[in-house]
N, C-alpha and C positions, 0 to 999 in steps of 0.2 A: 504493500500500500504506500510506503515512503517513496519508492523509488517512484510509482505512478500520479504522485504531487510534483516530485519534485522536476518529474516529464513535461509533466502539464505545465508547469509554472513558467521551466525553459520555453518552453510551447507561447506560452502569451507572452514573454518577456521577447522573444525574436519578433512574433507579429508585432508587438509593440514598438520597436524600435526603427523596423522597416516603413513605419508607418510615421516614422519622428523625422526621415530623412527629405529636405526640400529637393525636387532634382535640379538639374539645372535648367537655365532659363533656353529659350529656342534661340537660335539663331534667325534672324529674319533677311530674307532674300533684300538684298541692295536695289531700294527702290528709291530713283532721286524722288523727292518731293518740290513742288512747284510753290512758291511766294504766294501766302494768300493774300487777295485783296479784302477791302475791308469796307462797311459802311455804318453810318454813324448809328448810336444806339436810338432807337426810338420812342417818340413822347407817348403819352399816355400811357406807358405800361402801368401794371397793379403795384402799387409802391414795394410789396417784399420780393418783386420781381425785377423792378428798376435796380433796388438796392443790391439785388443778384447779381447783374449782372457789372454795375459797377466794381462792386467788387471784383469780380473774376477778368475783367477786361477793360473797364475802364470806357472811353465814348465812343470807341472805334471797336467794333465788332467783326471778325474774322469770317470771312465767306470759307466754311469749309465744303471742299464735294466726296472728298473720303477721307477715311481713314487707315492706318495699319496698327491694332493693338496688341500690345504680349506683355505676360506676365505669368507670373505665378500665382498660390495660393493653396483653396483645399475643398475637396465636392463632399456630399452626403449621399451618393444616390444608394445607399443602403443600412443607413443609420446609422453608419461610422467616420468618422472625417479620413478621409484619401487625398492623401498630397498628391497637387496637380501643377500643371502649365497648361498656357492658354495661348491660342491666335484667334483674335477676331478681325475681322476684315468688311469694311462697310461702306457701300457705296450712300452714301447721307442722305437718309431717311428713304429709301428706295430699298437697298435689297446690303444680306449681308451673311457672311459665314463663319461659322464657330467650328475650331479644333479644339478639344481638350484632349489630354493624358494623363489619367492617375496612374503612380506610379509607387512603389514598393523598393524598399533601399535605392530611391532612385531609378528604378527602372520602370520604363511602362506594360504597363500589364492590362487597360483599358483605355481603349480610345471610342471617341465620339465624336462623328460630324454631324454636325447639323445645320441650318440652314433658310432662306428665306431669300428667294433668286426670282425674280420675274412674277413675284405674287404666290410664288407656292414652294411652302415648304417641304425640306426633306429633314430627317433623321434617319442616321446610319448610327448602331452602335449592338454590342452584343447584348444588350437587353428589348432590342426588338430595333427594325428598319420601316419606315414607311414613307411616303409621298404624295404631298399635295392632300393633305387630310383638312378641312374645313377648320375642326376646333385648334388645329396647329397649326395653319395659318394664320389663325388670327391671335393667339399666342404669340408667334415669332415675330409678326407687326407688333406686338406690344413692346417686346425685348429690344427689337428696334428703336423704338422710341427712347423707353429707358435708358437702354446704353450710350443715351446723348448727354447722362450726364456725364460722360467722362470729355466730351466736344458740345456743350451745352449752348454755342454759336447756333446750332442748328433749330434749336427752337425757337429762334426770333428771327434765321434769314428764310428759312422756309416758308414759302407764303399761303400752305396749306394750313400753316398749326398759327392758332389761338391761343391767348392767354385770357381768363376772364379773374374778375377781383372776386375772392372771400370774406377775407380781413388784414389784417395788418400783418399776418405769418403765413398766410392762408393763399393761393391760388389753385386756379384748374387750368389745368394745361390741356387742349384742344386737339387731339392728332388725326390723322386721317387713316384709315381701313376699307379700301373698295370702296364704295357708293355711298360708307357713312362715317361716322365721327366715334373715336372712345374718347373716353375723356379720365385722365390723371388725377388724382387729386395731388398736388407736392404743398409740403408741409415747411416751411424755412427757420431755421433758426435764428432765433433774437438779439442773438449775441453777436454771430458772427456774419449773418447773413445770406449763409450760404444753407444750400438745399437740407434739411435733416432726412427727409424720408418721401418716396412718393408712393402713391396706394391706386388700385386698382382692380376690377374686375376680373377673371381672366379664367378659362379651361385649364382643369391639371390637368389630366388626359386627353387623347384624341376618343374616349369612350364615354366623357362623363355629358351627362343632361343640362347641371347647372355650374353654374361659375363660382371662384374660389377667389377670396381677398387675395392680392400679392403685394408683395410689399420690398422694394427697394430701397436701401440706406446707403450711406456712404458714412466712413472717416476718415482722419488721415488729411483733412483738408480735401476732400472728394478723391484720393486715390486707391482708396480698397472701397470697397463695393460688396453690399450685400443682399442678399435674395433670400426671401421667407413667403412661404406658405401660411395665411392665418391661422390655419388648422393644424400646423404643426408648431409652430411658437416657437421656433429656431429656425434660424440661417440654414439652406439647403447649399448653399454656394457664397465661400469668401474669396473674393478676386483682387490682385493686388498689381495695382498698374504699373510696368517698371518702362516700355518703351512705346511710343506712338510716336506714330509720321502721318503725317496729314498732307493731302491734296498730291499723292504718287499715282502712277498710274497704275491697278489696279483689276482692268476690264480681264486679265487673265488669273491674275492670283485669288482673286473672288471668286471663281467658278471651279477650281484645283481642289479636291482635298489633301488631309492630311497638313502637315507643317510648311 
């Protein structure tokens, strides 16, 4: 019985440690990036929206048309955190695609692409592949969205997305979906002024009937990023921004999987 403790123990102490190890980060294909132009910020916005964006940029606002993002962090897709790396790649507010790898003493042992390219998503990964699914469509437009807080320019030069006033920390951010409108709630903090959280409707599954709160936060001054499920009440996804290039060209690297 000792020796079968002291197995098991070895046993959890190895997964555990495999599981403590960050891999390394991706190397990203040398893509020059092009000078963005820029236009000035605009009036009337909702005051904890003005005050956003001042902060973050100041009167002159960035026209971005893509981006290239990577970084590291850590997934849950099984109720344990798995150290990861990440590429996502986004043609700005139109269409965009996600590489992850969780990986075990550093090595990858789970990959997932997914995806949002011409209006219809895909998902590749060993827990199931599908394409062009309705409720993952509109999903991936969501993620879309959100992920502009890391290029947060995008939701004031795009002339599809809305801002309307709440309260004085309070806006809804207006984004477009096919033929019709979701709409964000972002929450801002008082202190700093910068985004605390934005919440939203959204399918967990490509199988479910009704919609599930989601919830996007940031720290770190908006560089890690995080993703919850209301119904699970933790983070399913911590992402931590390490390199972006913006406005590269992109029209072939967006449509490639894998790194």
């Amino acid at each position: 019985m000792p020796i079968v403790l002291i197995a098991l123990a070895a046993l959890a102490l190895f997964l555990w440690l495999g599981l403590q190890i960050q891999p390394a980060p991706f190397s990203i294909p040398d893509l020059p990036a092009a000078e963005a132009k820029t236009v000035l910020l605009p009036e009337e916005l909702p005051k904890p929206v003005e005050r956003f964006y001042r902060t973050v940029y100041g009167e002159q606002i960035p026209v971005i048309e893509t981006v290239v993002i990577s970084g590291r962090g850590r997934i849950r897709p099984f109720g344990i955190w798995l150290p990861a790396r990440f590429v996502m790649v986004h043609n700005a507010g139109r269409d965009y695609r996600h590489y992850f790898e969780a990986t075990f003493f550093g090595l990858p042992f789970l990959r997932v692409n997914e995806g949002y390219i011409d209006g219809q998503s895909f998902f590749e990964s060993p827990m199931g592949t599908y394409y062009n699914d309705s409720n993952t469509n509109e999903g991936a437009n969501l993620a879309l969205w959100a992920e502009g807080g890391w290029f947060p320019a995008i939701w004031l030069t795009d002339p599809r997305v809305r801002w309307e006033t709440v309260d004085e920390n309070t806006a809804l951010l207006r984004v477009p979906f096919e033929n019709q409108t979701e709409t964000f709630i972002v929450r801002f903090n008082p202190e700093t002024g910068l985004v605390d959280l934005m919440e939203v409707m959204r399918f967990k599954t490509k199988n479910d009937t009704a919609k599930t709160l989601w919830i996007t936060s940031e720290s770190n001054g908006g560089s890690t990023s995080y993703a919850t499920w209301l119904d699970d009440g933790k983070p399913w996804a911590e992402l931590s921004l390490e390199k972006i290039i913006f406005n590269a060209d992109v029209s072939e690297y967006i449509r490639a999987r894998g790194q």
